[in-house]
MIKOL-944533 format. One record per atom (N, C-alpha, C): residue in one letter; residue number from 1; y, z, x. Coordinates in Angstrom, 2 decimals. Layout:
<pts>
+---+-----+---------+---------+---------+
| r |   k |       y |       z |       x |
+---+-----+---------+---------+---------+
| A | NUM |       Y |       Z |       X |
...
+---+-----+---------+---------+---------+
</pts>
This chain:
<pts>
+---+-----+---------+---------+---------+
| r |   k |       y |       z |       x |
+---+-----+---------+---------+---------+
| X |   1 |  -16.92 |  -26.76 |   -2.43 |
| X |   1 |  -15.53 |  -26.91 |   -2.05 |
| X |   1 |  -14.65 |  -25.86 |   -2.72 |
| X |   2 |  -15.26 |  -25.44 |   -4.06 |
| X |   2 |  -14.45 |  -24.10 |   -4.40 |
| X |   2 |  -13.74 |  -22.99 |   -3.43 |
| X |   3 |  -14.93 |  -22.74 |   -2.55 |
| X |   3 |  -14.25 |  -21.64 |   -1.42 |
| X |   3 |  -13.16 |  -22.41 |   -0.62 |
| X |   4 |  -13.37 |  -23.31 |   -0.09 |
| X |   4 |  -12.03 |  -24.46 |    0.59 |
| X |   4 |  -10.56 |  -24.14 |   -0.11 |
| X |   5 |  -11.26 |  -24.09 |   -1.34 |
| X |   5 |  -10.01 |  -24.06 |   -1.69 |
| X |   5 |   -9.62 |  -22.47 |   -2.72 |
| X |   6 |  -10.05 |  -21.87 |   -2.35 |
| X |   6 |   -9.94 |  -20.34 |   -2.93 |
| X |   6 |   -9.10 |  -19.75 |   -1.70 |
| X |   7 |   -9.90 |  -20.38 |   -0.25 |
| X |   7 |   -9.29 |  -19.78 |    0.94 |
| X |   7 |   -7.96 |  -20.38 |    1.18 |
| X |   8 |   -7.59 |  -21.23 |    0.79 |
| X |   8 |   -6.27 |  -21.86 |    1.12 |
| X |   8 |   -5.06 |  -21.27 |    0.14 |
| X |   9 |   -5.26 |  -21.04 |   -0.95 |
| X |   9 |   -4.55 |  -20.39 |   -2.13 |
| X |   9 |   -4.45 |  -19.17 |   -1.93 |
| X |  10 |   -5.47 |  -18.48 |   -1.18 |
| X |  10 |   -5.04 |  -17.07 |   -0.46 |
| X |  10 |   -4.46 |  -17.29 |    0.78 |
| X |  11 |   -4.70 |  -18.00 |    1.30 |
| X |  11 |   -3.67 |  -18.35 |    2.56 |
| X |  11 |   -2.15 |  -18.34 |    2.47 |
| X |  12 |   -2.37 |  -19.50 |    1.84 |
| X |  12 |   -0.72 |  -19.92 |    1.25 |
| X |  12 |   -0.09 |  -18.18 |    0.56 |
| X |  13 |   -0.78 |  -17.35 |   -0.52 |
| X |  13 |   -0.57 |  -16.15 |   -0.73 |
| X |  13 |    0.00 |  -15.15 |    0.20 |
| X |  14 |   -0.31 |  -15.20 |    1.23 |
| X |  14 |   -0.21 |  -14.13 |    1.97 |
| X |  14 |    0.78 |  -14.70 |    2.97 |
| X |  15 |    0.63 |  -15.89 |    3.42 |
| X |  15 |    1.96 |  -16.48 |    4.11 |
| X |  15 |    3.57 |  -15.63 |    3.23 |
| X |  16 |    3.54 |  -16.13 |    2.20 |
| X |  16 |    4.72 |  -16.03 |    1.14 |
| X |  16 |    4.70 |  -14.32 |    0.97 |
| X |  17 |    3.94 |  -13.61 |    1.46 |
| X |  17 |    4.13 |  -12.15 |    1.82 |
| X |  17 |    4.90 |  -11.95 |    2.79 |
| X |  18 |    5.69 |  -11.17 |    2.63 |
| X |  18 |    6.49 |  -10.12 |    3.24 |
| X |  18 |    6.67 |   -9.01 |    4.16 |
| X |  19 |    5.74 |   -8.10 |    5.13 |
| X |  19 |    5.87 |   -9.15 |    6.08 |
| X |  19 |    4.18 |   -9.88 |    6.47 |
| X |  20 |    3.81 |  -10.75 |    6.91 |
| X |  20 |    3.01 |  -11.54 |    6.87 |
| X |  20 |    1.58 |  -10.51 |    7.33 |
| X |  21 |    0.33 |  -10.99 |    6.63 |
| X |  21 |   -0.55 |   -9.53 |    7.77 |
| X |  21 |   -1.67 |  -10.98 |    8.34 |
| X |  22 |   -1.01 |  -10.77 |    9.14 |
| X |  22 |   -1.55 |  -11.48 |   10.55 |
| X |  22 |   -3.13 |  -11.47 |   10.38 |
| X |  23 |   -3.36 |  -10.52 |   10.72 |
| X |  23 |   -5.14 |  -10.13 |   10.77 |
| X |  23 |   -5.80 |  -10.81 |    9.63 |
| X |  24 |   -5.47 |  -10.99 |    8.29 |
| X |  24 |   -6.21 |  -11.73 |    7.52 |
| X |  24 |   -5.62 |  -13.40 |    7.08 |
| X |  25 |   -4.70 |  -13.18 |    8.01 |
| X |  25 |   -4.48 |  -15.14 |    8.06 |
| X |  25 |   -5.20 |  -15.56 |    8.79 |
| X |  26 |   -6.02 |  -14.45 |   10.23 |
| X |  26 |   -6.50 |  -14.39 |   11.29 |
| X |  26 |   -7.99 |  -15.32 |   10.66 |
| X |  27 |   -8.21 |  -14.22 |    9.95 |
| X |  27 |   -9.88 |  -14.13 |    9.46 |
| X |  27 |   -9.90 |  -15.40 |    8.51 |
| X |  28 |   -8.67 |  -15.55 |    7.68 |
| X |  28 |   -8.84 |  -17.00 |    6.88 |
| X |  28 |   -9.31 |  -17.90 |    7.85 |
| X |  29 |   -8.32 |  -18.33 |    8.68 |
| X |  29 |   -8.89 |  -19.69 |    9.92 |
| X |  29 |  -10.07 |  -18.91 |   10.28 |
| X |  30 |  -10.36 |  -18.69 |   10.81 |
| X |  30 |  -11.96 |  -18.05 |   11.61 |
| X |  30 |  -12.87 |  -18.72 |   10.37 |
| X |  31 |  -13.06 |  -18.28 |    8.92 |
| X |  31 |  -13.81 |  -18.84 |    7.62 |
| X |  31 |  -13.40 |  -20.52 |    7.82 |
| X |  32 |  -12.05 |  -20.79 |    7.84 |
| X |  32 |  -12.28 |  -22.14 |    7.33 |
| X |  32 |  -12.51 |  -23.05 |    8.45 |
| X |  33 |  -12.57 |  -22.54 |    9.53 |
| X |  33 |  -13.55 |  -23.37 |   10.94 |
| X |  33 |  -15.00 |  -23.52 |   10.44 |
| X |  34 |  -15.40 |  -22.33 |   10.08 |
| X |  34 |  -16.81 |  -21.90 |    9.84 |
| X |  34 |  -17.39 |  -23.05 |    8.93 |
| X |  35 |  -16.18 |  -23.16 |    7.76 |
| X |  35 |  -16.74 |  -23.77 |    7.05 |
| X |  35 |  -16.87 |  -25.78 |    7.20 |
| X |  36 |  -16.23 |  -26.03 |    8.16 |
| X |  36 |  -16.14 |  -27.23 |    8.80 |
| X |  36 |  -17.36 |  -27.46 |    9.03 |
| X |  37 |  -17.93 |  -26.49 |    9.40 |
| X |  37 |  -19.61 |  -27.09 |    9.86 |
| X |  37 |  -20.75 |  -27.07 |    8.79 |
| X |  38 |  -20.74 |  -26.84 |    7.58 |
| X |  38 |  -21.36 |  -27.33 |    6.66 |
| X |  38 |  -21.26 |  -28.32 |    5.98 |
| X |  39 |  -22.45 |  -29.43 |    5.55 |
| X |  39 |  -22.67 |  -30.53 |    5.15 |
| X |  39 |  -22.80 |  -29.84 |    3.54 |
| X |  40 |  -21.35 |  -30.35 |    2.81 |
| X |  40 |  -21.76 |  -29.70 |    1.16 |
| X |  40 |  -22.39 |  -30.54 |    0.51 |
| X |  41 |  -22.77 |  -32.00 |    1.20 |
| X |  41 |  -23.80 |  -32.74 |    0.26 |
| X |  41 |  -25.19 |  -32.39 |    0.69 |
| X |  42 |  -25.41 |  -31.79 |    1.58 |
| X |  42 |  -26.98 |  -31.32 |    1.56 |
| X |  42 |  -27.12 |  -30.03 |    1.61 |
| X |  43 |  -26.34 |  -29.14 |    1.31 |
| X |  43 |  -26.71 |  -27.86 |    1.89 |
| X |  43 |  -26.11 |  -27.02 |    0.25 |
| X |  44 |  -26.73 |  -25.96 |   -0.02 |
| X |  44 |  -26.67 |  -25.24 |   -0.96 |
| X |  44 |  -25.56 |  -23.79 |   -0.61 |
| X |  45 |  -24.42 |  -23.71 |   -1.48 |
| X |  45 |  -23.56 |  -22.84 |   -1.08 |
| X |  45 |  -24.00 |  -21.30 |   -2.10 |
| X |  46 |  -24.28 |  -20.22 |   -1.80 |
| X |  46 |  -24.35 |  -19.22 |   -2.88 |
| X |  46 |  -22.87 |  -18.45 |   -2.90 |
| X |  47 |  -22.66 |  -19.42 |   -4.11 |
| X |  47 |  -21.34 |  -19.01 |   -4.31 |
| X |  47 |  -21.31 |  -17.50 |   -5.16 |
| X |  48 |  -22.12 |  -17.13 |   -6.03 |
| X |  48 |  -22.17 |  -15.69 |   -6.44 |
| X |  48 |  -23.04 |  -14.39 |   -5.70 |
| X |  49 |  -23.31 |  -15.31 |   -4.77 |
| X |  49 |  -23.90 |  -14.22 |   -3.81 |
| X |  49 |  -23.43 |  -13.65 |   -2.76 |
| X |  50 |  -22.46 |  -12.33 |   -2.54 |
| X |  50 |  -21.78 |  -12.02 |   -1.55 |
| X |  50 |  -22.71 |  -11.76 |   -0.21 |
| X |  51 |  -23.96 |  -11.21 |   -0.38 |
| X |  51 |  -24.65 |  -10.87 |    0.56 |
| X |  51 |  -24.81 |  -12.27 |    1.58 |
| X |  52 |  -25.50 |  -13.11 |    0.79 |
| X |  52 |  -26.27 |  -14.55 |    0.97 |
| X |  52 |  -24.93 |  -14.89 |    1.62 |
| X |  53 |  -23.84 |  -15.16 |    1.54 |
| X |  53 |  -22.40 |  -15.94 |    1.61 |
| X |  53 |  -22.13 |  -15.33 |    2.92 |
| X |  54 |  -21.83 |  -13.84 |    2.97 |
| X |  54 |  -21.93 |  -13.27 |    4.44 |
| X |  54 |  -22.85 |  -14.00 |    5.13 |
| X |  55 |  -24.02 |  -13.90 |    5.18 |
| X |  55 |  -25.33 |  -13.79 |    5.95 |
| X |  55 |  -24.39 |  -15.92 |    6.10 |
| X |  56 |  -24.35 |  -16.52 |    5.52 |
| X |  56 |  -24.27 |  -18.09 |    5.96 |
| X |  56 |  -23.25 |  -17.88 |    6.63 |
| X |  57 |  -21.69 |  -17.07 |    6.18 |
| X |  57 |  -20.59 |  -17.19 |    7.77 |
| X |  57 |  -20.72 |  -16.73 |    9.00 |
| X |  58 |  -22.07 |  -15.22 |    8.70 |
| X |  58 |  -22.13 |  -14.91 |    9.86 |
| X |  58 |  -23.17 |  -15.85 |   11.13 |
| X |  59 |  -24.46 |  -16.49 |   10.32 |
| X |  59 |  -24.92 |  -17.46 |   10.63 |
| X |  59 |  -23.75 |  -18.77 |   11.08 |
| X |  60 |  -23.09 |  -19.48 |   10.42 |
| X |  60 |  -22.30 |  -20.43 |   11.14 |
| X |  60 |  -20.91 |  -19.81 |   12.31 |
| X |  61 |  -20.91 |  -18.58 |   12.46 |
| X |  61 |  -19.73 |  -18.25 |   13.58 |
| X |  61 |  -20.53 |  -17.57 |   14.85 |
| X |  62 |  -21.96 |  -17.45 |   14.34 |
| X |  62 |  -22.85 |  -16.69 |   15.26 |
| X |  62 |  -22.52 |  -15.41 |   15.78 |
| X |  63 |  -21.87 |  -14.33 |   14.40 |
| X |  63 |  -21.77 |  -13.32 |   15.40 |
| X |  63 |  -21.50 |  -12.47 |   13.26 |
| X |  64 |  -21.62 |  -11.14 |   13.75 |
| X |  64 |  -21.11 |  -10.33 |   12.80 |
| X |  64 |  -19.62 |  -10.58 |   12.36 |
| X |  65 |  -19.53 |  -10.40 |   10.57 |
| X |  65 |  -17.99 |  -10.96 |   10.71 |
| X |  65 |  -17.15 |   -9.32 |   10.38 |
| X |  66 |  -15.94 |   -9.73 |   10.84 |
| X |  66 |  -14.65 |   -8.47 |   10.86 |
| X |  66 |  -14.78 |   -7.92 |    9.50 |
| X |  67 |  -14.01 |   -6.73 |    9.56 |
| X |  67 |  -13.88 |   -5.76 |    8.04 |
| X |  67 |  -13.11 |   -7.11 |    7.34 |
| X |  68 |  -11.92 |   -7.79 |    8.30 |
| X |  68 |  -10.97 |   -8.71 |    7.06 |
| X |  68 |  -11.47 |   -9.78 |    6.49 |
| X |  69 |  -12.79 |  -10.36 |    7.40 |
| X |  69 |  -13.53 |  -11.57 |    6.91 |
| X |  69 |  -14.26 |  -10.54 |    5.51 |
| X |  70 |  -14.90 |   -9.65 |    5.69 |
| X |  70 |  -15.85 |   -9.41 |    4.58 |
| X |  70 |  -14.74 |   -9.32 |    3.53 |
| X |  71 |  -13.95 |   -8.56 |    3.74 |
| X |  71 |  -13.08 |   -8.31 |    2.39 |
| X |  71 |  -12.59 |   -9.53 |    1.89 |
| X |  72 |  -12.31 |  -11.02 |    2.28 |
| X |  72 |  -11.76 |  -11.62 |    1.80 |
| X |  72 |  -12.82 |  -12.83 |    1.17 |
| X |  73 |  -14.36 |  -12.51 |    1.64 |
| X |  73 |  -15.70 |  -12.90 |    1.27 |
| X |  73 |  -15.67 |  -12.71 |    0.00 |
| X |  74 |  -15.69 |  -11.06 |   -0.15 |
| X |  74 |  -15.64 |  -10.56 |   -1.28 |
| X |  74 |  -14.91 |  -10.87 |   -2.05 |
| X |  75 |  -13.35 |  -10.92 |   -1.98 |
| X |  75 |  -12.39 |  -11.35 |   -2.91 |
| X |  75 |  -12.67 |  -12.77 |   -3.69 |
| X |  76 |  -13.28 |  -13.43 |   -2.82 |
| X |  76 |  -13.38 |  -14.92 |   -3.14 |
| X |  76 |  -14.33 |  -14.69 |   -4.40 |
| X |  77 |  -15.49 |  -14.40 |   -4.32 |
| X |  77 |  -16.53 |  -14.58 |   -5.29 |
| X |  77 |  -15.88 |  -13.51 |   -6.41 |
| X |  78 |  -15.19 |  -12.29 |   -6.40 |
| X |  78 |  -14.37 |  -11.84 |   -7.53 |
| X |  78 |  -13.15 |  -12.75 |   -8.42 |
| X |  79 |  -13.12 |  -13.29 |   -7.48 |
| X |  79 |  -11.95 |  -14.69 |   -8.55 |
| X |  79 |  -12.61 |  -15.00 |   -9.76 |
+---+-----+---------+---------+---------+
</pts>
């Protein structure tokens, strides 16, 4: 649930920006759909693994993710 809520605190972040950048509020919702479909009581999250972490959003959205999804992949596990 860490990422749940890493992504929402950057959400809320970038809302309260000036002017707003669309494209990665874009890519936030797109992640936190994604992440609707994981069961966190049975399923193992690699939270220090950026590769592994890609490879599970791109696995749950079924498709390669955007430059703004990776960058904000990345940001997350740099927190």
């Amino acid at each position: 649930m860490i990422i749940k809520e890493k992504l929402l605190i950057l959400e809320y972040r970038l809302l309260a920006d000036l002017p707003v950048d669309t494209t990665k509020i874009k890519a936030i919702k797109e992640l936190k759909t994604a992440l609707m479909h994981i069961d966190f009581n049975t399923e193992s999250i690699p939270f220090n693994d950026v590769k592994r972490l890609i490879k599970l959003f791109e696995s749950l959205l079924d498709r390669k993710l955007t430059k703004p999804e990776n960058i904000i992949i990345k940001s997350l596990i740099e927190d």
